[in-house]
Each structure stands twice: as C-alpha cells, then as structure tokens.
ZABAGU-215799 format. One record per residue (C-alpha): residue number from 1; x, z, y. Coordinates in steps of 0.05 Angstrom, whole numbers, always signed. Layout:
<rs>
<NUM; <X; Z; Y>>
...
</rs>
This chain:
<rs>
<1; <+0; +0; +0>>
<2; <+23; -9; +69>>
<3; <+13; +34; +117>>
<4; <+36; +37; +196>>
<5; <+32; +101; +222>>
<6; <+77; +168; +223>>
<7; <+11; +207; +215>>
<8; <-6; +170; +152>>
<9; <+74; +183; +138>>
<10; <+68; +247; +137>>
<11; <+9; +247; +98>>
<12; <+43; +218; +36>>
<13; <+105; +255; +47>>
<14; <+69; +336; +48>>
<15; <+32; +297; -15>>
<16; <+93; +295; -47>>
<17; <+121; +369; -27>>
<18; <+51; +393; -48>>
<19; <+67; +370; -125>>
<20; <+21; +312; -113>>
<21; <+52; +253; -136>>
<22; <+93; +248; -202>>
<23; <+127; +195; -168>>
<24; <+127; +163; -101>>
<25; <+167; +101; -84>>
<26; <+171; +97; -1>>
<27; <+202; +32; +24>>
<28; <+215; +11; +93>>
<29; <+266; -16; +142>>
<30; <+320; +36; +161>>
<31; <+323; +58; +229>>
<32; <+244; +91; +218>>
<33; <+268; +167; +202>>
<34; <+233; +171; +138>>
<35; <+299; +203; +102>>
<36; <+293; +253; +163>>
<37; <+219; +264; +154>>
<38; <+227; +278; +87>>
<39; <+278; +331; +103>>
<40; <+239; +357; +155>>
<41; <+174; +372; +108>>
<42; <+215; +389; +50>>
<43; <+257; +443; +83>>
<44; <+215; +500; +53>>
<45; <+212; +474; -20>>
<46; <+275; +475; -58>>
<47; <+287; +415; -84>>
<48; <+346; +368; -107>>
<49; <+370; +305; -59>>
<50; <+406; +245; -86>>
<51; <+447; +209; -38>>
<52; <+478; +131; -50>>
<53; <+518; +151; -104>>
<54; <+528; +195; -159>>
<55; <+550; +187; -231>>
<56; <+515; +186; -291>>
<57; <+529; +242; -321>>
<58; <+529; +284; -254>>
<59; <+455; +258; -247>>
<60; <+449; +286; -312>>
<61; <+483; +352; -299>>
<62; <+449; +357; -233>>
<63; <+370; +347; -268>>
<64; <+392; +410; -312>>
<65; <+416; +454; -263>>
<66; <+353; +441; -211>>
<67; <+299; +445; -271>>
<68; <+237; +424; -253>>
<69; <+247; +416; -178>>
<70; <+230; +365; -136>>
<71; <+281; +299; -128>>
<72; <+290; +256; -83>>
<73; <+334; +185; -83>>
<74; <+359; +161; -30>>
<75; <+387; +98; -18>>
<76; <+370; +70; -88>>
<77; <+417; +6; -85>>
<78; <+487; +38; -96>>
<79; <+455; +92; -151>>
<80; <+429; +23; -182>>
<81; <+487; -2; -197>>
<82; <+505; +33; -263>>
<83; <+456; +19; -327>>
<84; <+468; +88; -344>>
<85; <+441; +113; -279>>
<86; <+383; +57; -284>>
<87; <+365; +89; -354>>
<88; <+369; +161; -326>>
<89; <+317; +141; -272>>
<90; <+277; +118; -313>>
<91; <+274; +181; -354>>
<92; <+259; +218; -291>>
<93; <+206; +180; -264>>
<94; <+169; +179; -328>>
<95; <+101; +206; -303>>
<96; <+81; +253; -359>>
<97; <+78; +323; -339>>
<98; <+135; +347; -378>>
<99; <+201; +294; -394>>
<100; <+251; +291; -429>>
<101; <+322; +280; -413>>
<102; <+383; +263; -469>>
<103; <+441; +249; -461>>
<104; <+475; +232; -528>>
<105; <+538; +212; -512>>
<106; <+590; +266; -532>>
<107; <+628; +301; -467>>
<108; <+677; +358; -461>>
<109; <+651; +364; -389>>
<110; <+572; +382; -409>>
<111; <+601; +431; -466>>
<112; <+637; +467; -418>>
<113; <+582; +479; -373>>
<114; <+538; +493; -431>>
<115; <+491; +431; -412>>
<116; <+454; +416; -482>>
<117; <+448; +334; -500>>
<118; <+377; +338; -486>>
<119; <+328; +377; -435>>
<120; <+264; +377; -415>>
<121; <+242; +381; -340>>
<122; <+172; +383; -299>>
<123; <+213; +352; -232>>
<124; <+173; +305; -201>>
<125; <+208; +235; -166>>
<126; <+203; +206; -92>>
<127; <+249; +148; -80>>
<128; <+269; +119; -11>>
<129; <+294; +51; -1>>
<130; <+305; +4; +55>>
<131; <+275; -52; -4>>
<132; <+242; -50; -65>>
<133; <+242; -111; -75>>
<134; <+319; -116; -69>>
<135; <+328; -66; -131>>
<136; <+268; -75; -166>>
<137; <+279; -124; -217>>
<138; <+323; -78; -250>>
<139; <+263; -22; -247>>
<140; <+211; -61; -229>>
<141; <+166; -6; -281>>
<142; <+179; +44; -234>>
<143; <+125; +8; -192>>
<144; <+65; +13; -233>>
<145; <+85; +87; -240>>
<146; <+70; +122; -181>>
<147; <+51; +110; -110>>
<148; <+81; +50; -81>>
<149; <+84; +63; +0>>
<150; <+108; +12; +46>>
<151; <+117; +34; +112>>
<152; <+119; -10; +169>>
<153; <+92; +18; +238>>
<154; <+70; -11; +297>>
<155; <+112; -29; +355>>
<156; <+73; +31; +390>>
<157; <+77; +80; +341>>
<158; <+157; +67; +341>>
<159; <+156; +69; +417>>
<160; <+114; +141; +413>>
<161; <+155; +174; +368>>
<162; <+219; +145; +411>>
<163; <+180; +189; +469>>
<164; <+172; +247; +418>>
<165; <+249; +252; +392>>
<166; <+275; +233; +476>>
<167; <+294; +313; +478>>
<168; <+331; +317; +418>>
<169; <+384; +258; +431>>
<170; <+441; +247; +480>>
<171; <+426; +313; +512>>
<172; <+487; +309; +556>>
<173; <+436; +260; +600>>
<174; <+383; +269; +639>>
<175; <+310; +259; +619>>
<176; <+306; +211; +689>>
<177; <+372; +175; +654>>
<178; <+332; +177; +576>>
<179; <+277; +142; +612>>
<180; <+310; +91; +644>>
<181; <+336; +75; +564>>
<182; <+266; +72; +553>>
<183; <+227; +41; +592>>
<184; <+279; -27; +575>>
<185; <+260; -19; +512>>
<186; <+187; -11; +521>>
<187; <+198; -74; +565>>
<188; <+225; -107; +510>>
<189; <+193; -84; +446>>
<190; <+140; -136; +428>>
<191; <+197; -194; +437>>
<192; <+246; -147; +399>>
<193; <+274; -157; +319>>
<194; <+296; -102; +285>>
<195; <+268; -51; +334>>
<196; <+277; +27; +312>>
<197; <+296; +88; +322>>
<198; <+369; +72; +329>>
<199; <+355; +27; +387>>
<200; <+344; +82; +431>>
<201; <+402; +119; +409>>
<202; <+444; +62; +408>>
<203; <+423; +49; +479>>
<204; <+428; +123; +500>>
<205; <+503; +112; +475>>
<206; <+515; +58; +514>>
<207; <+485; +79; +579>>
<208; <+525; +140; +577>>
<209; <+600; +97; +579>>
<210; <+569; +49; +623>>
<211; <+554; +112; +668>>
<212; <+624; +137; +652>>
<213; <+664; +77; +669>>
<214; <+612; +52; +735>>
<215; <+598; -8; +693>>
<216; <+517; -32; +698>>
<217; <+490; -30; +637>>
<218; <+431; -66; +626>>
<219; <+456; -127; +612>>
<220; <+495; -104; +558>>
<221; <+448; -70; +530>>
<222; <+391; -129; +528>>
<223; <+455; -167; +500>>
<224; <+444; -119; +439>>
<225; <+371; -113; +432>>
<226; <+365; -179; +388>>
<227; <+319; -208; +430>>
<228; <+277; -268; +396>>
<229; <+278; -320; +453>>
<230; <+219; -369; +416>>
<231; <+178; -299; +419>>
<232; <+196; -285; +492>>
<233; <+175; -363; +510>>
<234; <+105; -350; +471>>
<235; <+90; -287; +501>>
<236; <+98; -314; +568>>
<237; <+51; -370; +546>>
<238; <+9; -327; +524>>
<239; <+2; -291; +592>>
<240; <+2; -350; +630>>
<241; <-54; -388; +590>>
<242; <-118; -362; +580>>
<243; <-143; -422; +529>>
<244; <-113; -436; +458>>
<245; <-102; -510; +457>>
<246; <-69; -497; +526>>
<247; <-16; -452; +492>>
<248; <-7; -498; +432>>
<249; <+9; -554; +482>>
<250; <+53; -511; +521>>
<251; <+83; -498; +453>>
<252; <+89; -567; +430>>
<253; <+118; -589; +493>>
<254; <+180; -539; +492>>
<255; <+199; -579; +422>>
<256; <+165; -530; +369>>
<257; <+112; -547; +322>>
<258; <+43; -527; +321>>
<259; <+49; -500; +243>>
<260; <+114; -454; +281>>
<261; <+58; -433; +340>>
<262; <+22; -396; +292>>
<263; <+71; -369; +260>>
<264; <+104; -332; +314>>
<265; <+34; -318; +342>>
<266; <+10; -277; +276>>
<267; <+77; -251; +282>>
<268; <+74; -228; +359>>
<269; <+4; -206; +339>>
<270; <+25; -160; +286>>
<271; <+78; -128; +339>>
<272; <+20; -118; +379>>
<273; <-31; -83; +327>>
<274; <-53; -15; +348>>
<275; <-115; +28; +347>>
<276; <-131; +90; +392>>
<277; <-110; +130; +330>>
<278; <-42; +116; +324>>
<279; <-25; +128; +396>>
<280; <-2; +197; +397>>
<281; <+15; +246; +448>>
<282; <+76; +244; +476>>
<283; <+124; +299; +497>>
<284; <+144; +262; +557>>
<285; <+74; +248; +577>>
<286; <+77; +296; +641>>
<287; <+145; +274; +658>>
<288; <+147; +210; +710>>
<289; <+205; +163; +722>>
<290; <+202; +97; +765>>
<291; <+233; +41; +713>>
<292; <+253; +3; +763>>
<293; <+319; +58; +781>>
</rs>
C-alpha cells in the first residue's frame, strides 16, 4: 500500500512497536526520516536494530541473545548480499507466532558462547529499505508476508515536517537565517527531484559557509537543488494558461511532445496532491520572516 503522510507513518510504525505486525516491510526514498521515526517510537521498547551489515552467524548470535524482541533491518541491500544472511531472514520473518532458527553448521565461536544450533524466538520483523524492488527478487516471499508500506509523501507534507524539525538543525543559526533556507526551498519544491529532508540540511550547511566566507549563497544552492527545468517551463505554463489545448500548444511549441505534456503534468500533479488533512501544524507557524531578505 502506499501511503503519503507522516501521520499515517506513524500509524504503521506504533503498529509495529505495539506487537502488531509479524512483519512489516517499509520502503521509501531516503532522505524521509523513517529510520529516525522508527527510533523515535521505538525508544521505550527494547528491541534489536540491524544496520547494513552484519555476518551470518552474528545475525544468528544476535537473534539468541535478544529472544523474542522486536528487529528491525535496516538498509537491506548490503545484509542481502550473503545467501546465508538471505536464508536467516527468511527464518525470521516467517510469520508464525513462534520460529525457529538453526544453524547447523558446526562453530567453535557459538560453543563458546553456549549458543545451541537451533532456537526458537517470538521476535517479530520490520524491514526498511530505500527499494524493495531493488532486493526483492532475492526475497521477493517476504512480500506476501506481512505488511508491505510504501511511503511516498507529498511535497507538503515534506515541506511541514521541514518546518517541524527547523529547531533541531544548524542551531548555530538563526531561525530568521533557517527561514531564509526555507522559504527557497518552498519556492522550489514542486519543480524539485529528489526533494527531502536532507535538502534543508544540506542547504542549512551551505548557507552557513556562504555566511562565513561573505559569499551569496543562493545561487549555489539552487545549483544543488536538482531543479527539473521541463517541470519549471510547464508550471509556468500552467500559470500562464488557463485552457488545456493552450498549454499543450505552448508545450508543443518549446519542442516536447504532447504524450511528454502529460507525463510531466501527472507528474507535477502528483507533487501537488494534498488534502486539509495532511497539512499539519507547524512549529514555526507564529514565527514571521520576509523571504525576500
């Protein structure tokens, strides 16, 4: 399921820490703080976190000694890349109640540690990933499994929770100077690839040694914002026209196709999809700044 909202995020994510979900597979572009979120509402409840990387059988020792705790993958790709590993996910994903976990190759290492070649655990799964689809043919079970969330929010809801986490970033700079950051990128965000979280700190960065050095900054940083220059031309036609066919001619007439019109249109149009729900309150909401400074 997709979904595009933090709210809805959050949702799934206390699902999980409630003992909800066997397994839960959340995919989404990086950049969106869903690792953080999922520290943030797991903080209370033990549980054991996977990383990138990690041997086989340290994912093996590591199931035993956090019995029947809560575990969470992160970064699936580079943990992927060893069958063994594959084969323990598998076994830990497995969505009866109780699993079972061998391990039947013989190892001086588990016999010290008094680690037996089999265990069984009640830990239930949540993987993150940037793609699914990137890893998935080599556990492409694991999707019928559980709860399959793809998370993709709308350029608002990324542009609110910018507002929300403005305090907690850069706070060697003003909120006046945070605000100038954003309002370039609220400027920008519907004409934006690739917009996220890490924009703002990326530009926060970069305002600060442009401040530093005297340099102006805004130029570099619109240099950086990937900016897609056939979705700036059709949002400006699509200010400037009112009609359809006068758009598509507009279109046409700058050298693109009419098939590529409504291509980038459904794809402006899905930058711009929001409802009253998903815009939520801001932190900053009392705080004014003229973006023009």
């Amino acid at each position: 399921m997709i979904i595009k909202t933090y709210k809805e995020l959050q949702f799934y994510l206390e699902m999980f820490r409630n003992g909800n979900a066997d397994l839960m597979i959340l995919e989404g572009p990086g950049g969106l703080s869903k690792s953080k979120m999922s520290a943030e509402i797991m903080k209370e409840q033990q549980h054991l976190r996977i990383v990138s990387h990690v041997s086989p059988m340290r994912l093996y020792s590591l199931g035993f000694e956090n019995l029947n705790l809560p575990i969470i993958f992160e970064d699936t790709d580079c943990l992927l890349q060893n069958d063994s590993n594959i084969a323990l996910l598998k076994m830990f994903t497995d969505t009866n109640e109780v699993k079972e976990i061998n391990w039947y190759t013989s190892s001086s290492m588990l016999d010290q540690e008094n680690i037996p070649e089999k265990y069984e655990t009640r830990s239930k799964c949540l993987i993150i990933c940037n793609s699914f689809d990137a890893v998935s043919d080599k556990i492409s079970a694991l999707r019928d499994r559980g709860i399959h969330i793809r998370f993709f929010p709308t350029t608002i809801e990324i542009l609110n929770k910018m507002k929300e986490i403005l305090p907690e970033v850069h706070k060697d700079l003003t909120t006046e100077e945070k605000l100038r950051v954003y309002y370039v990128i609220e400027k920008y965000a519907n004409v934006c690839d690739n917009l996220s979280l890490r924009t703002l700190v990326k530009g926060l960065a970069l305002f600060k040694e442009c401040k530093n050095k005297g340099i102006e900054w805004q130029t570099l940083f619109l240099n950086n914002l990937e900016l897609n220059q056939k979705l700036i031309l059709l949002d400006s036609f699509m200010r400037q026209y009112k009609k359809e066919e006068d758009r598509i001619k507009a279109w046409e007439d700058a050298g693109f196709s009419k098939r590529s019109y409504y291509d980038y249109r459904n794809k402006l149009n899905a930058k711009l999809q929001t409802t009253s729900e998903n815009v939520c309150e801001a932190p900053l909401s009392q705080i004014t700044c003229n973006p023009a400074n």
